[in-house]
KOLPA-816721 format. One line per 4 residues: number of its first residue (from 1); their letters; for each residue z, x, y of C-alpha. Coordinates in Angstrom, 2 decimals. Layout:
NUM) A) Z,X,Y | ... .
//
This chain:
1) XXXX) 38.51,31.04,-117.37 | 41.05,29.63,-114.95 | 44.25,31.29,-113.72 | 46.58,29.12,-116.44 .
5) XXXX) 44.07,30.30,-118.89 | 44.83,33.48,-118.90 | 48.08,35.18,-120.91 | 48.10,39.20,-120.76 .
9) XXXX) 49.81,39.74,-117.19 | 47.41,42.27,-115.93 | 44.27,39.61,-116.13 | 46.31,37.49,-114.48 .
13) XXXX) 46.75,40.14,-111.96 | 42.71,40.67,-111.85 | 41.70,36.76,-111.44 | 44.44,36.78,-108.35 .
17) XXXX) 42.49,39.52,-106.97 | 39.31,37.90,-107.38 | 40.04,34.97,-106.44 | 42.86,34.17,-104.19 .
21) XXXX) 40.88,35.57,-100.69 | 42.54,38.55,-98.81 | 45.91,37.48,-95.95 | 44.67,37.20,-92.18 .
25) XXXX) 46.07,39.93,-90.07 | 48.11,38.29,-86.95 | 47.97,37.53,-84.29 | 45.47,34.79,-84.34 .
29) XXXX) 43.52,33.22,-81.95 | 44.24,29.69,-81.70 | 40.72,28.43,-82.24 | 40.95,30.29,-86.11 .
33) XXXX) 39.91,27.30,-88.67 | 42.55,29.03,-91.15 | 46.32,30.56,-91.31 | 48.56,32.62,-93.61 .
37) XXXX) 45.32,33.74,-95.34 | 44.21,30.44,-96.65 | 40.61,30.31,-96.03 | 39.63,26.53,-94.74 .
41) XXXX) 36.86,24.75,-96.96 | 33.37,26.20,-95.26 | 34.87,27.93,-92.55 | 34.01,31.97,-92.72 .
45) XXXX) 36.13,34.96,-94.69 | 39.46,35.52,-93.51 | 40.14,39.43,-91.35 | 41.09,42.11,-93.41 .
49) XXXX) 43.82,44.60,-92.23 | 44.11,47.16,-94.72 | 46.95,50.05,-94.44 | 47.59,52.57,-97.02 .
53) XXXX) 50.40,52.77,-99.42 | 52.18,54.69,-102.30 | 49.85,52.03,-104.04 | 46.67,52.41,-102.53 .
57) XXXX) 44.92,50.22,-99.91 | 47.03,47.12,-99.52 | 45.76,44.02,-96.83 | 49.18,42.71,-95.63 .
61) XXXX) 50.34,40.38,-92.39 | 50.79,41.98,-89.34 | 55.04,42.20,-89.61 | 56.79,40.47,-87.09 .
65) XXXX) 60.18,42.70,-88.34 | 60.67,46.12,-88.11 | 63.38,46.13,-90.63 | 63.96,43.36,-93.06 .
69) XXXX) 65.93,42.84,-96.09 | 65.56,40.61,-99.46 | 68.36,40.64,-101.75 | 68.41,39.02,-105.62 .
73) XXXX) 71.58,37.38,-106.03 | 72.80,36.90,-109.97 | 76.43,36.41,-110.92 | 77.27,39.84,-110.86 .
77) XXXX) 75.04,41.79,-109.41 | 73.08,41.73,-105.68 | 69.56,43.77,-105.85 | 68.93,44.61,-102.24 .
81) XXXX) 65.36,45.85,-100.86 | 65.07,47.30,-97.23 | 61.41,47.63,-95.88 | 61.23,49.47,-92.26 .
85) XXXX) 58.25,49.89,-90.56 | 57.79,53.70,-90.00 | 55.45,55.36,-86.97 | 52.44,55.63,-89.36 .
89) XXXX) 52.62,51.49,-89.82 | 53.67,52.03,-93.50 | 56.80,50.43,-94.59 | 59.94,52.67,-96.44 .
93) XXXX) 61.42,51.24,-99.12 | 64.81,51.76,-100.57 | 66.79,49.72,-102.99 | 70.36,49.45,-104.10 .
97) XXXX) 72.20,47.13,-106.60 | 75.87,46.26,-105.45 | 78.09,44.20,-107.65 | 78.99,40.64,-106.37 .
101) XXXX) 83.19,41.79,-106.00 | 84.51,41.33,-102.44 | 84.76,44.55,-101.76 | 80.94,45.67,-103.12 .
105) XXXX) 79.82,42.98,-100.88 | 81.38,44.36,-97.87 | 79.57,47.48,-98.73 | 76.56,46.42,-98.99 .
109) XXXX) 76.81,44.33,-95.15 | 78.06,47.70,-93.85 | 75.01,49.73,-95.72 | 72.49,46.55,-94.19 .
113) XXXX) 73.88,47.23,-90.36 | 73.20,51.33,-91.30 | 69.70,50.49,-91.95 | 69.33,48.18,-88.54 .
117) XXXX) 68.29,45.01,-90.47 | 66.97,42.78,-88.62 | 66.74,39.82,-91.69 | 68.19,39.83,-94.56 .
121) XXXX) 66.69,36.86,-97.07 | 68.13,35.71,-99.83 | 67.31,32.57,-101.98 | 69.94,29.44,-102.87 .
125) XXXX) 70.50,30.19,-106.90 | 73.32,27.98,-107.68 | 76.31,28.68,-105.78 | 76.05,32.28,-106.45 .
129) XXXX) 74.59,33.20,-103.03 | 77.45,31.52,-100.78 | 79.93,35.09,-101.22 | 76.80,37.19,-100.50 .
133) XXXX) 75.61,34.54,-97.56 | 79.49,35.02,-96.13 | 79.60,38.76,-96.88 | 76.42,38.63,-94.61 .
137) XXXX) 77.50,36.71,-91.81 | 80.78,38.37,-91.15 | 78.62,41.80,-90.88 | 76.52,39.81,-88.04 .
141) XXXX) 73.01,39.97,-89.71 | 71.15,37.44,-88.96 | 70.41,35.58,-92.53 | 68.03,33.13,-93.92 .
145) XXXX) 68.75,30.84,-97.06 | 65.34,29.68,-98.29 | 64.06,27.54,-101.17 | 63.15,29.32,-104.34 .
149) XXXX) 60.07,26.51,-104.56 | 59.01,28.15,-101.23 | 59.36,31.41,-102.33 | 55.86,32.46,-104.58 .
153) XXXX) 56.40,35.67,-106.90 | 52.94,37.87,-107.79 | 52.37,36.85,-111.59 | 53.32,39.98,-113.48 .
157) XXXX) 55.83,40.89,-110.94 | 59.21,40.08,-112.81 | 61.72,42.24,-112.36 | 65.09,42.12,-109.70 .
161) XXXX) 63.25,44.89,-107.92 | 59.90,42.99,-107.55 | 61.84,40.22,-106.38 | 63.90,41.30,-103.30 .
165) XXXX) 60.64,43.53,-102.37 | 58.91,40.41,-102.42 | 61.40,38.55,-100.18 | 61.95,41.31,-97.85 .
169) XXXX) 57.76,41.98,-97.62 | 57.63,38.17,-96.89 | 60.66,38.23,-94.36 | 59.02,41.26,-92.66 .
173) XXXX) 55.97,38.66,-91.93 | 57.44,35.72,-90.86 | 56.70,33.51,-93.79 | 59.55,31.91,-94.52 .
177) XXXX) 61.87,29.33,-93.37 | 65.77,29.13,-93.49 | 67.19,26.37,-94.91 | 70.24,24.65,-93.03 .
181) XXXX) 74.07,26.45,-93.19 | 76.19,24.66,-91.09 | 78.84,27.11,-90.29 | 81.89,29.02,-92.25 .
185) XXXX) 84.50,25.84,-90.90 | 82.28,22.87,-92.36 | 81.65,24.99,-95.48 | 85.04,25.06,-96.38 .
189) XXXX) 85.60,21.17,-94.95 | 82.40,20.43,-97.67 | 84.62,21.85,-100.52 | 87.59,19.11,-99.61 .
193) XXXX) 84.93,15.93,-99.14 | 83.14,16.99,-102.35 | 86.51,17.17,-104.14 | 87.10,13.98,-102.85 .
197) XXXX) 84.23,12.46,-103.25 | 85.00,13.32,-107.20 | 88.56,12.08,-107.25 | 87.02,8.87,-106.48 .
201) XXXX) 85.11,8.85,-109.14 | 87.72,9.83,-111.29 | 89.48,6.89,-109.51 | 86.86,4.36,-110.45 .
205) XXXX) 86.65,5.80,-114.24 | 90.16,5.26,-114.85 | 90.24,1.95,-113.64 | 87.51,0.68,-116.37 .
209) XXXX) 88.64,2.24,-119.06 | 92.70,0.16,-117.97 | 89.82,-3.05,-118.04 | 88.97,-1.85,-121.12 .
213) XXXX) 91.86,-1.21,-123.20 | 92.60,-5.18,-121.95 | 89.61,-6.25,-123.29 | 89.86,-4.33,-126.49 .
217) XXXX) 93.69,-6.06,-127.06 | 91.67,-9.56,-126.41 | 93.44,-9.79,-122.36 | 90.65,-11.18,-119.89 .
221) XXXX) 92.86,-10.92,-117.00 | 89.71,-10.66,-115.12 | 89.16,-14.17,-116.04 | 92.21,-15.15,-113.83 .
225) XXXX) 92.20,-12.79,-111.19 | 89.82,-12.38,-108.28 | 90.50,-8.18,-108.08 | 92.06,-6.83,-111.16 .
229) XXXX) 92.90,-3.50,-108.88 | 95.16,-6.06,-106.81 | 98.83,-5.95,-106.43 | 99.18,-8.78,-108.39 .
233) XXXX) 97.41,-7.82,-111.23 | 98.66,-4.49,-110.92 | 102.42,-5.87,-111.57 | 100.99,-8.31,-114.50 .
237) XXXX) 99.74,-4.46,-115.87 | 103.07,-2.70,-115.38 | 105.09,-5.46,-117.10 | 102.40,-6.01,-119.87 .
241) XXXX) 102.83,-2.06,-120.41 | 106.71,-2.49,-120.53 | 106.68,-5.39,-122.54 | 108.56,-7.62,-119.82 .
245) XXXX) 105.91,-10.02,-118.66 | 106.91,-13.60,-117.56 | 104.27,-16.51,-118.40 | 104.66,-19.59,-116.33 .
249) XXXX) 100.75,-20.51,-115.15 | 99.00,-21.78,-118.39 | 95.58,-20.11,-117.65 | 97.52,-16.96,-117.01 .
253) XXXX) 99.27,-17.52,-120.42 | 95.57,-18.52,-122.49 | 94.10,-15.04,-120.54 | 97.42,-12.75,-121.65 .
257) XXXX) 97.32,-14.02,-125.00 | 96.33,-11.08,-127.32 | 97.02,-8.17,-129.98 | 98.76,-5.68,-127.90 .
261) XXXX) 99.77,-3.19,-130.04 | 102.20,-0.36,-129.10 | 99.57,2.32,-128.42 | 98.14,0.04,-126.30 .
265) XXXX) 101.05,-0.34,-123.97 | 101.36,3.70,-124.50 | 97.52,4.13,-123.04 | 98.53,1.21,-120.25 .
269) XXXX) 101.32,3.23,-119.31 | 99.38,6.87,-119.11 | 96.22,5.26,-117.32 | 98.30,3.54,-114.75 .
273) XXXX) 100.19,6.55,-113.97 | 97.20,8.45,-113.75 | 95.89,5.64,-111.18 | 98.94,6.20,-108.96 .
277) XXXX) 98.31,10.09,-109.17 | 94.76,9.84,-108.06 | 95.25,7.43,-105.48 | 98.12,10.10,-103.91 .
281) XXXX) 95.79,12.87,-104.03 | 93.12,11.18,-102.29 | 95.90,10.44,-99.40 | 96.49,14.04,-99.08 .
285) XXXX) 92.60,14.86,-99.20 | 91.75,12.24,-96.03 | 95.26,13.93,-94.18 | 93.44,17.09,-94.20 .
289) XXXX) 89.45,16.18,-94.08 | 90.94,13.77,-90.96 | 92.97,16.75,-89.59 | 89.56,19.02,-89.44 .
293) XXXX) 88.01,16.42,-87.45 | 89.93,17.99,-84.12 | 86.87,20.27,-83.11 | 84.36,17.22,-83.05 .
297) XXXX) 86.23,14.24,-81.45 | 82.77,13.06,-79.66 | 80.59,13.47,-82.85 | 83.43,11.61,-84.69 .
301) XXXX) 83.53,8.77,-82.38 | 80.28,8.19,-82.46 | 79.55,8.08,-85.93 | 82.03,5.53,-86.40 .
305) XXXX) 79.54,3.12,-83.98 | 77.31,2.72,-86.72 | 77.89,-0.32,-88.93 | 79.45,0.08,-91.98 .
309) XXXX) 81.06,3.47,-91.34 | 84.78,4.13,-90.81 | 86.96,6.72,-90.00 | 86.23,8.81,-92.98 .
313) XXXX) 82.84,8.56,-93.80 | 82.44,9.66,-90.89 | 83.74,12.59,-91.57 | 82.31,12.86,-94.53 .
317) XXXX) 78.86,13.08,-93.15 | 79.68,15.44,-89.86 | 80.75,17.31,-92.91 | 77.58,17.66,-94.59 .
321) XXXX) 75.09,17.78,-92.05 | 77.37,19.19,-88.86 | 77.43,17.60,-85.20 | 74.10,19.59,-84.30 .
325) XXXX) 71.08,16.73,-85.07 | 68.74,18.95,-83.71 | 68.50,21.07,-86.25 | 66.42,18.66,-88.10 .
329) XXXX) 63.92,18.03,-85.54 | 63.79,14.37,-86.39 | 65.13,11.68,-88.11 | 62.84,11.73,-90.47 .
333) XXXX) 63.49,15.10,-91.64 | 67.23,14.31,-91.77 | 66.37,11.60,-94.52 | 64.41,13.61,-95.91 .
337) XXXX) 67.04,16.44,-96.35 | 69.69,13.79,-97.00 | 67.52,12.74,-100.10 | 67.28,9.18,-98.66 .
341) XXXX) 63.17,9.04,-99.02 | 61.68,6.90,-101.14 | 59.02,8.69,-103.32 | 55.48,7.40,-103.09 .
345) XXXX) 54.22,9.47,-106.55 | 50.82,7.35,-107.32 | 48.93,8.71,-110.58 | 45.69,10.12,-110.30 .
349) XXXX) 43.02,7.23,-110.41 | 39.74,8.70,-112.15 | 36.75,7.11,-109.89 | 35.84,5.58,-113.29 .
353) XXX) 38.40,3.24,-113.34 | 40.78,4.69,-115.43 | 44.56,6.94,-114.79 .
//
C-alpha cells in the first residue's frame, strides 16, 4: 500500500522508515551521484551516520551549527527549540513557550543570546512572525525566514514542540534557505506604499460607483466627455449635486437629461467628498514615501531610467525589493519572486493518447 494509503499515524511512520532511504552524512565528495539523502536512480545506498539518542539510534546530517534555534510562531504564543551540539556529538534540547507581547519577546532574544544561538529559524505564517523576526534582529541573531512549502514535517509529528525541533534539527544541518527581509527602514516604508497602493484602489472604487449612480438617474455624461474624472466634468458633478447646473451645449443637455432624485444628489455629494478626501491622503502618502527616498538617491535615479516609471513607482519598487539586486542572483529569480512568471502547468499526457 502506498504512503497516501495509509491512515493510522504510526504506519505511516513505518512505510517512511521503509521506504524513504537513510540521510547522507556530510561532507561529500564531489563525485557523490546523490545529496541531502536522496538516493539517485541506480546509483548505490546512501552512507549511514548513526549517533545515539534519548530515542535510540538516529542517522542524521553531519550539523553545520553548533547551536541552532526553531521557533513556532502563532498569534499568541512563540514555541522555541534550542539544539546544541554537546562533546559526545549528541544534541541538548530545551524548549520554552514565550507569549508574543513586546516584552515576552524581548525575553525570549535575551534567553536565545544565553544559549549562544547561532540560527534561529522561524517560518512566514501570516504576518504573525514580523514582531518575533524584529524581536530577533534587535538581539543580533542571525535569522532565517523560510517557506513553510520548504519546510517538510515527519507525518505523525504534529505538535508546536515537534515543529520548532524540526526547524531547529533542520537549521542545525544546513537545509534550509532564508527567504528575502530587506531591512527594519524598508519594512516600515512597505507599510506606507501598501497603504497606498490601497487608497488607490479605494480611489478607483469610488469613482465607478459616482459613474454609476449617473447611470442609474439615466446621465451618460460619459457620452459627452472624453475623462469623466476631468475638471470639467468634475464641476458638471458638483453643480448636478447642488442642483445649479447651467445647460447651453445641446448634446450636453440630451446626456444630463434624467430622474435625479434627491438621494441621488445626497450620494453625489458624499462620493465626491469622499473623492477629494482620498485624493488628499494619497498627497500626504507620496510626501512621506518620497521623503524616505533620501538614503537611496542613486537607486532612485536609476529606476526612474526605465520606461514607464516615474518618480514614485520608483519608489514603490526600491520599496519592495530594496536597492541590493544581488540578492536575487538573477533577473530571473527577481521575476520570479516578483510573481511576474508566466506558468507553463501542461496536464499529464497518458502515452495512449489521452490527459
Amino acid at each position: 500500500m502506498s504512503f497516501k494509503g495509509q491512515t493510522d499515524p504510526e504506519a505511516k511512520r513505518t512505510w517512511v522508515l521503509r521506504h524513504v532511504p537513510p540521510i547522507v552524512s556530510s561532507p561529500l565528495p564531489k563525485d557523490r551521484p546523490w545529496s541531502c539523502g536522496v538516493r539517485k536512480p541506480g546509483g548505490p545506498a546512501p552512507e549511514r551516520h548513526d549517533i545515539p539518542g534519548e530515542e535510540g539510534v538516529k542517522t542524521v546530517i553531519e550539523p553545520r551549527v553548533k547551536c541552532a534555534a526553531g521557533l513556532d510562531v502563532h498569534q499568541g504564543s512563540v514555541t522555541c527549540t534550542v539544539l546544541e551540539e554537546q562533546s559526545t556529538g549528541a544534541p541538548r534540547r530545551e524548549t520554552r513557550q514565550y507569549a508574543t507581547f513586546p516584552r515576552r519577546l524581548k525575553e525570549l532574544g535575551r534567553w536565545l543570546q544565553e544559549q549562544g544561538v547561532e540560527l534561529a529559524v522561524l517560518e512566514s505564517t501570516g504576518i504573525y512572525w514580523k514582531s518575533v523576526y524584529a524581536a530577533l534582529e534587535e538581539a543580533g541573531i542571525q535569522t532565517y525566514l523560510v517557506n513553510a512549502r520548504h519546510v517538510k514535517q515527519v507525518p505523525g509529528r504534529k505538535t508546536d514542540v515537534a515543529d520548532s525541533e524540526w526547524l531547529a534539527e533542520l537549521a542545525r544541518c544546513g537545509l534550509l534557505k532564508a527567504s528575502f527581509v530587506p531591512p527594519r527602514d524598508l519594512r516600515e516604508l512597505r507599510l506606507l506604499t501598501r497603504y497606498r497602493r490601497k487608497m488607490s484602489g479605494y480611489l478607483a472604487g469610488e469613482k465607478n460607483r459616482l459613474q454609476k449612480v449617473l447611470e442609474d438617474a439615466g446621465m451618460r455624461l460619459g457620452c459627452v466627455v472624453s475623462d469623466i474624472d476631468g475638471v470639467s466634468a468634475q464641476r458638471m458633478i458638483k453643480a448636478l449635486a447642488a442642483g445649479s447646473l447651467r445647460r447651453k451645449q445641446e448634446d450636453l443637455v440630451l446626456a444630463l437629461e434624467g430622474d435625479l432624485s434627491d438621494r441621488h444628489r445626497f450620494l453625489l455629494q458624499r462620493i465626491t467628498n469622499h473623492i477629494r478626501w482620498l485624493e488628499e491622503q494619497l498627497q500626504e502618502l507620496d510626501v512621506q514615501i518620497v521623503a524616505a527616498m533620501a538614503p537611496y538617491p542613486e537607486e532612485w535615479r536609476l529606476m526612474q531610467t526605465i520606461p514607464g516609471i516615474d518618480h514614485l513607482s520608483a519608489a514603490m519598487l526600491l520599496a519592495e525589493f530594496g536597492p541590493d539586486m544581488g540578492r536575487f542572483g538573477s533577473k530571473e529569480r527577481l521575476s520570479s519572486w516578483a510573481g511576474m512568471c508566466p506558468g507553463n502547468q501542461e496536464p499529464y499526457r497518458d502515452p495512449g493518447g489521452g490527459l
